[in-house]
mmCIF file as gemmi writes it, N, C-alpha and C atoms, coordinates in Angstrom:
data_model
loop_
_atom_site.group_PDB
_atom_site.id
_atom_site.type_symbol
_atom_site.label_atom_id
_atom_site.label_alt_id
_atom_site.label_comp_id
_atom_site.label_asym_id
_atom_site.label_entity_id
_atom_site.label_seq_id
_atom_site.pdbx_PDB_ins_code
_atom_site.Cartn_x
_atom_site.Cartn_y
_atom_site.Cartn_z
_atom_site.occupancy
_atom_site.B_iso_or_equiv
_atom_site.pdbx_formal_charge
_atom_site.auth_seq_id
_atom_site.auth_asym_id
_atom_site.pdbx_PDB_model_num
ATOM 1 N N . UNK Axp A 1 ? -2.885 -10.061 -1.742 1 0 ? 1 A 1
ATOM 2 C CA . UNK Axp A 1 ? -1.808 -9.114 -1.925 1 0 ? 1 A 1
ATOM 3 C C . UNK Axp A 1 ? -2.397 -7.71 -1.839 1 0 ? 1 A 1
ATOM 4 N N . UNK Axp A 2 ? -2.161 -6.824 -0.843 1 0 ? 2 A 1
ATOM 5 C CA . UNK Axp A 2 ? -1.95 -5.692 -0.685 1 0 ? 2 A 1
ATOM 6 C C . UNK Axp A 2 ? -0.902 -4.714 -1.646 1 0 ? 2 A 1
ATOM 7 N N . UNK Axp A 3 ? -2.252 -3.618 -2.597 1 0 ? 3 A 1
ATOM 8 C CA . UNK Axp A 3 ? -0.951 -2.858 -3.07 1 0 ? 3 A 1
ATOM 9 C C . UNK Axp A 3 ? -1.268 -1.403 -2.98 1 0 ? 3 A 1
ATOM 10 N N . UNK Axp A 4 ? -0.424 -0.755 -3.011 1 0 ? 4 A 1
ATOM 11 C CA . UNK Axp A 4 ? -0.049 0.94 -3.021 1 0 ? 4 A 1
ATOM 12 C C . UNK Axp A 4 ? 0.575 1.687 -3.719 1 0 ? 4 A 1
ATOM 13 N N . UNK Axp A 5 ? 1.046 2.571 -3.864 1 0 ? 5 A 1
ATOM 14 C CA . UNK Axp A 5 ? 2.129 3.476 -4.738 1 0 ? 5 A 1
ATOM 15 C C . UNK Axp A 5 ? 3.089 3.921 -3.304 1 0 ? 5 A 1
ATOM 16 N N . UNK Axp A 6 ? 4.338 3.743 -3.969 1 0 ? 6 A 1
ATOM 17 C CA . UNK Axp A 6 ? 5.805 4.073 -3.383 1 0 ? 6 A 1
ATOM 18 C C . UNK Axp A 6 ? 5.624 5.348 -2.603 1 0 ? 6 A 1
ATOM 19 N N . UNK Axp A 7 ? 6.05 5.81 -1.573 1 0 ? 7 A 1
ATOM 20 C CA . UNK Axp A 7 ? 6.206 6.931 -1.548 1 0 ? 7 A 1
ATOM 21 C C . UNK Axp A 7 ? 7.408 7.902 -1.686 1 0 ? 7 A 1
ATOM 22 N N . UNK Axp A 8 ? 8.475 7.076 -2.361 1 0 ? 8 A 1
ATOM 23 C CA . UNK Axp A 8 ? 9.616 7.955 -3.284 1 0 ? 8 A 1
ATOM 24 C C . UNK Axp A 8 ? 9.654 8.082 -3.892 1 0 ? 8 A 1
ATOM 25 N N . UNK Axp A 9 ? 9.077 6.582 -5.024 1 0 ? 9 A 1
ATOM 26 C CA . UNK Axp A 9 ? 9.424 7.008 -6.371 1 0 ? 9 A 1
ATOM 27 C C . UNK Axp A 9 ? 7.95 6.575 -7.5 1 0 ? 9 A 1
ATOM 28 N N . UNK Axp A 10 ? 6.642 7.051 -6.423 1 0 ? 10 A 1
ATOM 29 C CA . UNK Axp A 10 ? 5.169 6.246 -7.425 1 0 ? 10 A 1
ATOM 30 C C . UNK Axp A 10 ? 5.321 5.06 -8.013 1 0 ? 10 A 1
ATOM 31 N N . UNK Axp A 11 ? 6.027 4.046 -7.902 1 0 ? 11 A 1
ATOM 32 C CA . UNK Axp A 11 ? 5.78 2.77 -8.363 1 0 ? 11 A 1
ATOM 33 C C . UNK Axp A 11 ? 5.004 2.342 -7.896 1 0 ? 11 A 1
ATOM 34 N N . UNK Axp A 12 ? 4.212 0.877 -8.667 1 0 ? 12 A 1
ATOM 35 C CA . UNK Axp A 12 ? 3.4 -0.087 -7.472 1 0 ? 12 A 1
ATOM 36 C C . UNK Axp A 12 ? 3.895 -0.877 -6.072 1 0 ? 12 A 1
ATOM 37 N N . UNK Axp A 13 ? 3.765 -0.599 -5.605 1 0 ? 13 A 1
ATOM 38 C CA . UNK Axp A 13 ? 4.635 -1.456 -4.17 1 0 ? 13 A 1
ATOM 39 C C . UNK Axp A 13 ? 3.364 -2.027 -3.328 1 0 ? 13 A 1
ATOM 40 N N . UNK Axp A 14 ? 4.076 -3.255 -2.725 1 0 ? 14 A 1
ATOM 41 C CA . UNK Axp A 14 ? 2.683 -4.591 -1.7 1 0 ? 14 A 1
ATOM 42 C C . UNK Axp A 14 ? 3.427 -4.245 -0.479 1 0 ? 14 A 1
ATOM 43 N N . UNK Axp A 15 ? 2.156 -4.043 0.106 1 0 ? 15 A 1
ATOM 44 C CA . UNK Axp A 15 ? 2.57 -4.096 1.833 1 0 ? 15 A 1
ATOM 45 C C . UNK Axp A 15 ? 2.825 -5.441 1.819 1 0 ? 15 A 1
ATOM 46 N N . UNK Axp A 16 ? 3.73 -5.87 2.938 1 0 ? 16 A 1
ATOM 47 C CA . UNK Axp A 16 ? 4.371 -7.019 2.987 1 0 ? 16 A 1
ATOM 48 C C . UNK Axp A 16 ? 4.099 -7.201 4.418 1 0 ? 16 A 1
ATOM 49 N N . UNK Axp A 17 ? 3.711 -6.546 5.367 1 0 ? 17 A 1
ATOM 50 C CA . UNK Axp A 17 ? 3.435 -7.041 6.912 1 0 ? 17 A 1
ATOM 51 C C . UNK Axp A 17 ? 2.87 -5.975 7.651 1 0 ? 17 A 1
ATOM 52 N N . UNK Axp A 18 ? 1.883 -6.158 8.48 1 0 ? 18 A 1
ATOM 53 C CA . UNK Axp A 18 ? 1.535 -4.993 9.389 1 0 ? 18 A 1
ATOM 54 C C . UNK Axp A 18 ? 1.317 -5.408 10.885 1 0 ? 18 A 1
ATOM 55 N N . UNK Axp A 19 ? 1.624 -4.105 11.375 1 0 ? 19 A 1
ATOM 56 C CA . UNK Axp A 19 ? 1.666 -3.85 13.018 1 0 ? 19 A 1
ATOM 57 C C . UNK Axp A 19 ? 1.19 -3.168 13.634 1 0 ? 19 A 1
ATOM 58 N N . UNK Axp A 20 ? 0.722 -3.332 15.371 1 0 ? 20 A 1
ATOM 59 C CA . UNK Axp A 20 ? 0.444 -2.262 15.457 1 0 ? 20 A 1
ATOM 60 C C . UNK Axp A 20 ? 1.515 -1.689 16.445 1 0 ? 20 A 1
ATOM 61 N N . UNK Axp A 21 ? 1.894 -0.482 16.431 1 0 ? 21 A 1
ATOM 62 C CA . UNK Axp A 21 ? 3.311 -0.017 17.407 1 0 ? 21 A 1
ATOM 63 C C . UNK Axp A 21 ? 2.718 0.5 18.633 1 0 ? 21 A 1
ATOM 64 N N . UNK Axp A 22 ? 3.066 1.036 19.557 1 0 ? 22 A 1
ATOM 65 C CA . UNK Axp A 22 ? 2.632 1.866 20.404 1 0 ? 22 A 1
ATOM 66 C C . UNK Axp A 22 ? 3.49 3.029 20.393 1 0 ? 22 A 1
ATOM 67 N N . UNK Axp A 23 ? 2.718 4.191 20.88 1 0 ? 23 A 1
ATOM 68 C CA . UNK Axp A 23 ? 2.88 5.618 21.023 1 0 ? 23 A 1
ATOM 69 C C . UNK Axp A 23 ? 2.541 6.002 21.993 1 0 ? 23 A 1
ATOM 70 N N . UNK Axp A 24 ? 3.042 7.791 22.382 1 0 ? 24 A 1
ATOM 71 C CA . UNK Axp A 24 ? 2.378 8.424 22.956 1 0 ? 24 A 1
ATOM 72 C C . UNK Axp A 24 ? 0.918 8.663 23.285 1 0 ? 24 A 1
ATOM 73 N N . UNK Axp A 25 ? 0.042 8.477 21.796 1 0 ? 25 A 1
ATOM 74 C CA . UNK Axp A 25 ? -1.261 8.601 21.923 1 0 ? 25 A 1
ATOM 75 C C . UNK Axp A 25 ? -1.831 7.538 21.52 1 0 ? 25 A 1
ATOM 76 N N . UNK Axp A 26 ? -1.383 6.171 21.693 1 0 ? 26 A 1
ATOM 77 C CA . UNK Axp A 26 ? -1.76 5.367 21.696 1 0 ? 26 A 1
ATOM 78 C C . UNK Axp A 26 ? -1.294 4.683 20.558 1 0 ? 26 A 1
ATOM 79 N N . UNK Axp A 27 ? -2.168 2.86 20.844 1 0 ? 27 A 1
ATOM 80 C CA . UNK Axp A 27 ? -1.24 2.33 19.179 1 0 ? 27 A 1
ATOM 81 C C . UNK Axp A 27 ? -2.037 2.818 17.964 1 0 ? 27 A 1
ATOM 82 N N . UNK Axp A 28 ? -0.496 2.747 16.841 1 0 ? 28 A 1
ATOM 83 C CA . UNK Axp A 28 ? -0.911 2.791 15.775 1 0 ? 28 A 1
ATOM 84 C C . UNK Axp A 28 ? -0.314 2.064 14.686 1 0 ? 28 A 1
ATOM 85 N N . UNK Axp A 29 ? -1.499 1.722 13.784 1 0 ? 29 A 1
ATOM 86 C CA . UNK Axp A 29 ? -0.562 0.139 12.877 1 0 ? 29 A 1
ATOM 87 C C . UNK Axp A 29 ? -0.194 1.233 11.809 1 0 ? 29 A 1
ATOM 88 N N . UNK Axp A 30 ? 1.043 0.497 11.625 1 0 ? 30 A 1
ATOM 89 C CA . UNK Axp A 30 ? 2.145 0.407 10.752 1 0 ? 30 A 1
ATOM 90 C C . UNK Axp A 30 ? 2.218 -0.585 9.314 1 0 ? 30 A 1
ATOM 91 N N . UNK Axp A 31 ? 2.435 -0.621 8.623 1 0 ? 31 A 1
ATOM 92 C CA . UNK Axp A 31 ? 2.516 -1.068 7.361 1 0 ? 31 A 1
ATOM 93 C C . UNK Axp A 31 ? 4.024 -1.753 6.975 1 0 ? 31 A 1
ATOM 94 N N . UNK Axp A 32 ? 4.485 -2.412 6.539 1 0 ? 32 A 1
ATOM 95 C CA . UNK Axp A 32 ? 5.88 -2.636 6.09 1 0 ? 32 A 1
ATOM 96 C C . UNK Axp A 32 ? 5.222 -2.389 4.202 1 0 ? 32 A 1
ATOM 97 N N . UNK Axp A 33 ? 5.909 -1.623 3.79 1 0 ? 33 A 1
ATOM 98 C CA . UNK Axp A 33 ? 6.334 -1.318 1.852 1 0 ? 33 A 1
ATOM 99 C C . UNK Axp A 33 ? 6.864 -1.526 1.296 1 0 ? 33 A 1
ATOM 100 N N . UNK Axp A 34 ? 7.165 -2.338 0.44 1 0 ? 34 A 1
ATOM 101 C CA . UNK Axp A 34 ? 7.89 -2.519 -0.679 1 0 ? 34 A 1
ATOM 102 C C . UNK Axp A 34 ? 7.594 -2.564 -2.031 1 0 ? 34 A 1
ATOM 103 N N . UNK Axp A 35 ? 8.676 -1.324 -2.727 1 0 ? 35 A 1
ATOM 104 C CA . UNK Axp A 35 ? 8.585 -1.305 -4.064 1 0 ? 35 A 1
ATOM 105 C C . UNK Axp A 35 ? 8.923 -2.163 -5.13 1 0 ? 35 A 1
ATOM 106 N N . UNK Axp A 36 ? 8.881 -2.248 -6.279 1 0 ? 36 A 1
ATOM 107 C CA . UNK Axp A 36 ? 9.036 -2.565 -7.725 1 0 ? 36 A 1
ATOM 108 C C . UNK Axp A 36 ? 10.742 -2.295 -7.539 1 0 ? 36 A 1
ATOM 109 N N . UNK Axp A 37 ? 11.341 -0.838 -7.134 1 0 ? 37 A 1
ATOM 110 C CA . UNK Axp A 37 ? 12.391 -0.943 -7.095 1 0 ? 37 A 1
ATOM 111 C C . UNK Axp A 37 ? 13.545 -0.888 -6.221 1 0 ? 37 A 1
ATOM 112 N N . UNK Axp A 38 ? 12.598 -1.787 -5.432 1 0 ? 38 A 1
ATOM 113 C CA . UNK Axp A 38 ? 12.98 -2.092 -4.022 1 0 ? 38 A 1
ATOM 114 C C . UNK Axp A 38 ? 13.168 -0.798 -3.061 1 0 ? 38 A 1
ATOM 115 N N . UNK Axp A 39 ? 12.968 -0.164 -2.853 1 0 ? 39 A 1
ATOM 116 C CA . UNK Axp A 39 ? 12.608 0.972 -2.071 1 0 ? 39 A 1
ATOM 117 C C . UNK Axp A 39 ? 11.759 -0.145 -0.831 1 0 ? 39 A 1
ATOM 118 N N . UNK Axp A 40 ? 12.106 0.411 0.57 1 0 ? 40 A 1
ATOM 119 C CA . UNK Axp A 40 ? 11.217 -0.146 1.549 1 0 ? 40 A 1
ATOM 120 C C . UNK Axp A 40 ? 11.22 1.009 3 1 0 ? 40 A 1
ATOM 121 N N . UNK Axp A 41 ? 9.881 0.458 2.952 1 0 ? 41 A 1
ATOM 122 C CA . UNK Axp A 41 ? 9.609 1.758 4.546 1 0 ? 41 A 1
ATOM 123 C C . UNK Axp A 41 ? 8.566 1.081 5.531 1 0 ? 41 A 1
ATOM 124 N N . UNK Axp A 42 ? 8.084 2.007 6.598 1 0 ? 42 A 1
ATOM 125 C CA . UNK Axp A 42 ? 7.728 1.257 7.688 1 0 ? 42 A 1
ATOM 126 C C . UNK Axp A 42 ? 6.915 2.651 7.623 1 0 ? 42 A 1
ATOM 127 N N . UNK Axp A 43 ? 5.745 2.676 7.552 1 0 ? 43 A 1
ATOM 128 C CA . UNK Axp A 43 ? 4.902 3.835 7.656 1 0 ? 43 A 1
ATOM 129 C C . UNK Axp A 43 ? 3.586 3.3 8.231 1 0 ? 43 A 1
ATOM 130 N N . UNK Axp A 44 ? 2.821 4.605 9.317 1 0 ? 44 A 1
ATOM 131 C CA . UNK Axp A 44 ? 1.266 4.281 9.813 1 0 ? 44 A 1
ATOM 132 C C . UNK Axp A 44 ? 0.876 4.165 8.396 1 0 ? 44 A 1
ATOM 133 N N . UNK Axp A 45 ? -0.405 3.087 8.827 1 0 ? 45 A 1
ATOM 134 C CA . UNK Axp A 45 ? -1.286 3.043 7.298 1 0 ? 45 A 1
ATOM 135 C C . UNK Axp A 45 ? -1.779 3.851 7.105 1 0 ? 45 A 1
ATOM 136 N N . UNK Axp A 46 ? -2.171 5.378 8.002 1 0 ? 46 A 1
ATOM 137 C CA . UNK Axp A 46 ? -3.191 6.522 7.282 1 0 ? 46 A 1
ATOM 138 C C . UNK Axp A 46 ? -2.275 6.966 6.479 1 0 ? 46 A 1
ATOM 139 N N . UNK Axp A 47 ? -0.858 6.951 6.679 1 0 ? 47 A 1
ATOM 140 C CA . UNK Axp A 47 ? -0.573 7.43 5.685 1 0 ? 47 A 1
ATOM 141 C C . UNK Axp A 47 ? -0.531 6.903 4.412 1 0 ? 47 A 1
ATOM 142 N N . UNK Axp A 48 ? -0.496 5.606 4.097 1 0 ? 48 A 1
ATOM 143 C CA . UNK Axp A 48 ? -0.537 5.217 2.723 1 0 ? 48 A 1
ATOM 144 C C . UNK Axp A 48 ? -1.664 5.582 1.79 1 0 ? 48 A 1
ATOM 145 N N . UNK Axp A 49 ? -0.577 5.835 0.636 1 0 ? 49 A 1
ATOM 146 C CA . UNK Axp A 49 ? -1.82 6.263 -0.576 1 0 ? 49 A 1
ATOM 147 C C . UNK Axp A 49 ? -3.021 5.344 -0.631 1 0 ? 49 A 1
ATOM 148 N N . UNK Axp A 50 ? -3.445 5.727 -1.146 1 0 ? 50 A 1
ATOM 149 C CA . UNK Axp A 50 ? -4.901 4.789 -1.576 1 0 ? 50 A 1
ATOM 150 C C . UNK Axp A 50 ? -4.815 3.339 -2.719 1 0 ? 50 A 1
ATOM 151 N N . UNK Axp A 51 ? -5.118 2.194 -2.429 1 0 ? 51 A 1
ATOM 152 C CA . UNK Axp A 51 ? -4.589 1.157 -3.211 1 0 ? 51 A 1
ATOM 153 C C . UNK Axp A 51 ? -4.874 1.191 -4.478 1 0 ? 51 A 1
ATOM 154 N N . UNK Axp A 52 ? -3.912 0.829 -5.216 1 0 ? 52 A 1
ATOM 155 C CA . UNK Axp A 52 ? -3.875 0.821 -6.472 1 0 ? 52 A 1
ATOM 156 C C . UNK Axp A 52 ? -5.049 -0.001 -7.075 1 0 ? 52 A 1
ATOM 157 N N . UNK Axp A 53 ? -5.536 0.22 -8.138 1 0 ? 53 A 1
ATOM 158 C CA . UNK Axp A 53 ? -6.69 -0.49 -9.058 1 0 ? 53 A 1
ATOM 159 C C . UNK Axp A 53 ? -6.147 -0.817 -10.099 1 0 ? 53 A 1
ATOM 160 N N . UNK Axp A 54 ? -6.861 -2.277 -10.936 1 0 ? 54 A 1
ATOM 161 C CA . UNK Axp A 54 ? -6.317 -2.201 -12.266 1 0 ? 54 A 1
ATOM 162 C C . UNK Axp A 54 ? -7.262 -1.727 -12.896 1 0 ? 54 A 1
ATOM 163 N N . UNK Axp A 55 ? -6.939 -1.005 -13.647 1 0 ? 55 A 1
ATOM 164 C CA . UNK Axp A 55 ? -8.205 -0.157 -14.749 1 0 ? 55 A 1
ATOM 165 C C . UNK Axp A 55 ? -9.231 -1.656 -15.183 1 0 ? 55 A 1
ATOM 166 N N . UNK Axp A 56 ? -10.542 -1.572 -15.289 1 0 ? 56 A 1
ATOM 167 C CA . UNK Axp A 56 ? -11.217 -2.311 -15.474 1 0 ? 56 A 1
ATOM 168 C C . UNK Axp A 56 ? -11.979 -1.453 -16.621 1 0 ? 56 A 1
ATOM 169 N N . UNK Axp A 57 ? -12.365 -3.023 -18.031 1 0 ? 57 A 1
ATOM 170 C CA . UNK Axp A 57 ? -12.943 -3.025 -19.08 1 0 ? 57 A 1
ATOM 171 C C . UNK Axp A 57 ? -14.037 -2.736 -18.817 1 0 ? 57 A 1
ATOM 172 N N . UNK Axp A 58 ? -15.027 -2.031 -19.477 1 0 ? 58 A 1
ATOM 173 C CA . UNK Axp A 58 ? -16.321 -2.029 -19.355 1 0 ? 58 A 1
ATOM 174 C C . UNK Axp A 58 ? -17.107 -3.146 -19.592 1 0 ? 58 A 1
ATOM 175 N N . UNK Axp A 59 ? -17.917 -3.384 -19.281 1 0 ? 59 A 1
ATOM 176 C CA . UNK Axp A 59 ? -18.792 -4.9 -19.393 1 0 ? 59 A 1
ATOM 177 C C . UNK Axp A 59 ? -19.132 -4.634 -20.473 1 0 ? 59 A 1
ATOM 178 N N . UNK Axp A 60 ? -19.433 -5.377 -21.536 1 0 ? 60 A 1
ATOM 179 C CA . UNK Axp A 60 ? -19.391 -5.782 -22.958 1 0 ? 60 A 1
ATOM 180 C C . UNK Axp A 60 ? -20.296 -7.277 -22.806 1 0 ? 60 A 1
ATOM 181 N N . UNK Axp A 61 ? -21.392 -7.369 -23.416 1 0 ? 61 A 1
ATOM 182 C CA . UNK Axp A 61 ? -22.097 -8.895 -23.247 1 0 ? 61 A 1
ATOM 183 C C . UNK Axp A 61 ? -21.557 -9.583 -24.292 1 0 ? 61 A 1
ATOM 184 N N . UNK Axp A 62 ? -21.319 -11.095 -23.648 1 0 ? 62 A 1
ATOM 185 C CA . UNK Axp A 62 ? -20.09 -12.056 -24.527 1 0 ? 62 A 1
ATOM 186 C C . UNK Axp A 62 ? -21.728 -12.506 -25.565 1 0 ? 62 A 1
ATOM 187 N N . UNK Axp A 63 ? -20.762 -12.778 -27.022 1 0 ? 63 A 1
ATOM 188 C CA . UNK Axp A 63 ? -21.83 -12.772 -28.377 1 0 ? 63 A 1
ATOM 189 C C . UNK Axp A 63 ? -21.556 -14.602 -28.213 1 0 ? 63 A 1
């Protein structure tokens, strides 16, 4: 699972399919988005934000 932040409303949203389209200056892949609150778009991937992380615990040695 692919994830990102919305670009309407910052929720977490999973790319759900990618492509690549063609253009003028050649192809470029595309992303399909979908939000948490259902918000959906079709955007190049440079544009997508940067994928979301889950905050990670610090390593702690198990006693």
């Amino acid at each position: 699972m692919d994830l990102t932040t919305c670009p309407q409303c910052g929720n977490a949203a999973e790319i759900t399919s990618r492509d690549v389209l063609e253009s003028t200056d050649g192809p470029i892949e595309h992303a399909k988005v979908v939000c948490v609150s259902q918000h959906w778009f079709v955007l190049p991937v440079a544009s997508l934000a940067a994928p979301l992380r889950h905050p990670t615990r610090p390593q702690t040695p198990a006693i």
